[in-house]
MIPAVEX-614444 format. One record per residue (C-alpha): residue in three letters; x, y, z. Coordinates in steps of 0.02 Angstrom, whole numbers, plus 50000, padded with zeros to 5 digits. Layout:
BEGIN
Ala|X|Y|Z
...
***
This chain:
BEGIN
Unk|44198|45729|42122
Unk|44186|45569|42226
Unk|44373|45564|42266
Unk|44374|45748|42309
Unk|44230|45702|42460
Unk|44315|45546|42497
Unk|44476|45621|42548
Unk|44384|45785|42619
Unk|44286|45659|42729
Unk|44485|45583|42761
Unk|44537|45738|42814
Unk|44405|45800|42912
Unk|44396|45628|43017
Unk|44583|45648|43040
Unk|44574|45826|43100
Unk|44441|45783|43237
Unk|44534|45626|43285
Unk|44700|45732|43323
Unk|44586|45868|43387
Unk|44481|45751|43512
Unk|44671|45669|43543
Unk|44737|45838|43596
Unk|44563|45893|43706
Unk|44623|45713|43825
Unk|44793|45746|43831
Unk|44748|45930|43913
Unk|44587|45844|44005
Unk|44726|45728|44073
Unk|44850|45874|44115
Unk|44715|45958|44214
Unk|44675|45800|44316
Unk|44859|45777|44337
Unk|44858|45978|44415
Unk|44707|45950|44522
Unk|44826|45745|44600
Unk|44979|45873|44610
Unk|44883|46006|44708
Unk|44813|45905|44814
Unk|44967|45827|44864
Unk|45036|45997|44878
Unk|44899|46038|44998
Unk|44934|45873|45091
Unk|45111|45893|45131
Unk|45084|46096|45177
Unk|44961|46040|45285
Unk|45085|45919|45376
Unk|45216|46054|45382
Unk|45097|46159|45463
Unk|45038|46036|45588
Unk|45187|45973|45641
Unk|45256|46134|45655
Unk|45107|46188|45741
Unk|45135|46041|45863
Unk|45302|46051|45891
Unk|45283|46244|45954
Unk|45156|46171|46084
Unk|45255|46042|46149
Unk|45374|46151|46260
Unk|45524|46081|46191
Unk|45569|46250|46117
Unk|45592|46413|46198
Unk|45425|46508|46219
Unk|45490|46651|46084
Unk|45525|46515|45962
Unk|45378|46408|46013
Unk|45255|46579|45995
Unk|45340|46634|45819
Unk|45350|46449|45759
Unk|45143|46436|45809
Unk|45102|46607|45734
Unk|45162|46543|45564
Unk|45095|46358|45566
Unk|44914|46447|45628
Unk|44923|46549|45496
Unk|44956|46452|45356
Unk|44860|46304|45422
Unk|44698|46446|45414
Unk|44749|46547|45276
Unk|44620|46593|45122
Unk|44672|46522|44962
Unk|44711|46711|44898
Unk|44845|46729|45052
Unk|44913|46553|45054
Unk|45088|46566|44959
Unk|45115|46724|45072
Unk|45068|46637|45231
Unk|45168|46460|45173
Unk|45318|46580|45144
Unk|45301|46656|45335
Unk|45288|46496|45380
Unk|45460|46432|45283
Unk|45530|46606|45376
Unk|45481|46551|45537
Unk|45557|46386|45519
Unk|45732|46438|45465
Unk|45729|46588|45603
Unk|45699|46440|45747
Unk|45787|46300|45657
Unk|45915|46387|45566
Unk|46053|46343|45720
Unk|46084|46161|45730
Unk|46095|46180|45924
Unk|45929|46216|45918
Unk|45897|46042|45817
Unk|46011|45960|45931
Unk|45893|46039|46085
Unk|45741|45983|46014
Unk|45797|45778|45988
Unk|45859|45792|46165
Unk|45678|45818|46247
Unk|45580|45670|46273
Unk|45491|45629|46100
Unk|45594|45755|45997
Unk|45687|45631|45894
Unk|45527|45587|45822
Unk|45464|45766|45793
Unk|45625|45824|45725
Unk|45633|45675|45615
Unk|45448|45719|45538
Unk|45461|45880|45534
Unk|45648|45868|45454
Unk|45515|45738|45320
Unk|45385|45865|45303
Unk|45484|46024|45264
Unk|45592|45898|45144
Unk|45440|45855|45045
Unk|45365|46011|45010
Unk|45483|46078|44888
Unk|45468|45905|44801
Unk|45268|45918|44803
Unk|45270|46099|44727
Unk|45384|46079|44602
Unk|45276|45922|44538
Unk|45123|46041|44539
Unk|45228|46174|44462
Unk|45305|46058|44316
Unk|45099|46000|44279
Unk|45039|46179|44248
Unk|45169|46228|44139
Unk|45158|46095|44031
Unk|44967|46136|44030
Unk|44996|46298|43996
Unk|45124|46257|43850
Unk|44985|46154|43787
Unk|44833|46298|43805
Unk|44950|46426|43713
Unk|44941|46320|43553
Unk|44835|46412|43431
Unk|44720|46260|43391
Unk|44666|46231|43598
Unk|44617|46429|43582
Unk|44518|46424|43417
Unk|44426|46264|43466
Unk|44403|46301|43639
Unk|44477|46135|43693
Unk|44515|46174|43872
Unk|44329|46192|43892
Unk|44275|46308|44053
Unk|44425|46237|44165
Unk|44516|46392|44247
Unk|44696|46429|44168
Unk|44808|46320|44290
Unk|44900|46449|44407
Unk|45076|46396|44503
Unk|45094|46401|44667
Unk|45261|46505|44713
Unk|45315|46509|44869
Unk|45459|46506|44971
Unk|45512|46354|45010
Unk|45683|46344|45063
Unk|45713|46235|45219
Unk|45815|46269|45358
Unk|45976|46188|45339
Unk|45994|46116|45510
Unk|45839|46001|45456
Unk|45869|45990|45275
Unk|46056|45886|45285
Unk|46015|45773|45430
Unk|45953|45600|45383
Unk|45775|45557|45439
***
């Protein structure tokens, strides 16, 4: 009778270790999601601005410069329900004005566009990087809050399911291959 409660007591003290084990690895996936996204956010926000500043600085033609500030606004103001769309628009616009590498060569040319076309070359570079890091953290989340012992012990707490931000995020070649 004695062994029987000794190695019930075993068992249970092992199940809530691995349990209480598995709760901070997904408490430690979530705070990797919420570093990721906010590093996402950082380096959309850059994109944006220096888009957004680059259209102002009458290097480009005004229908570039009014398309290329239409998209940066936008995505620079856009609710968190509309963001991947307006992020995507933005990608668009950036491929329709820098997707001739004339227009590259145009803009390093004008006084202080080697430095603009060199960050924003930077920024549109790093924003694939950021959301596939983001991207990579929720799945393996997810993979983690499928298991059938998360579910039944409610492990993930009342943290929202991790969602992926998809987007497109192509950059425009002319900026993508030159060396910043």
């Amino acid at each position: 009778m004695m062994e029987t409660l000794i190695w019930t007591v075993v068992a249970l003290v092992f199940i809530g270790v691995y349990l209480s084990w598995t709760a901070g690895r997904l408490d430690r996936l979530h705070t990797r999601i919420d570093a990721a996204r906010a590093a996402l956010d950082a380096q959309l926000l850059r994109r944006a601005s220096v888009a957004q500043e680059l259209a102002t600085s009458g290097v480009l033609d005004p229908a570039a410069s009014i398309v290329l500030y239409e998209a940066a606004h936008a995505a620079r103001q856009a609710e968190e329900e509309q963001r991947e769309v307006a992020e995507s628009e933005l990608s668009q616009a950036l491929r329709a004005v820098f997707g001739e590498p004339e227009q590259v060569e145009a803009v390093r040319e004008a006084p202080g566009g080697e430095a603009a076309a060199g960050e924003l070359a930077a920024a549109v570079r790093r924003v694939p990087m950021a959301r596939r890091f983001h991207n990579d953290a929720v799945r393996a989340a997810r993979a983690l809050r499928r298991h059938r012992k998360v579910r039944w012990f409610r492990l993930a707490g009342h943290a929202p399911f991790p969602m992926a931000f998809e987007m497109d995020d192509e950059p425009p070649v002319a900026l993508a291959d030159r060396p910043s």
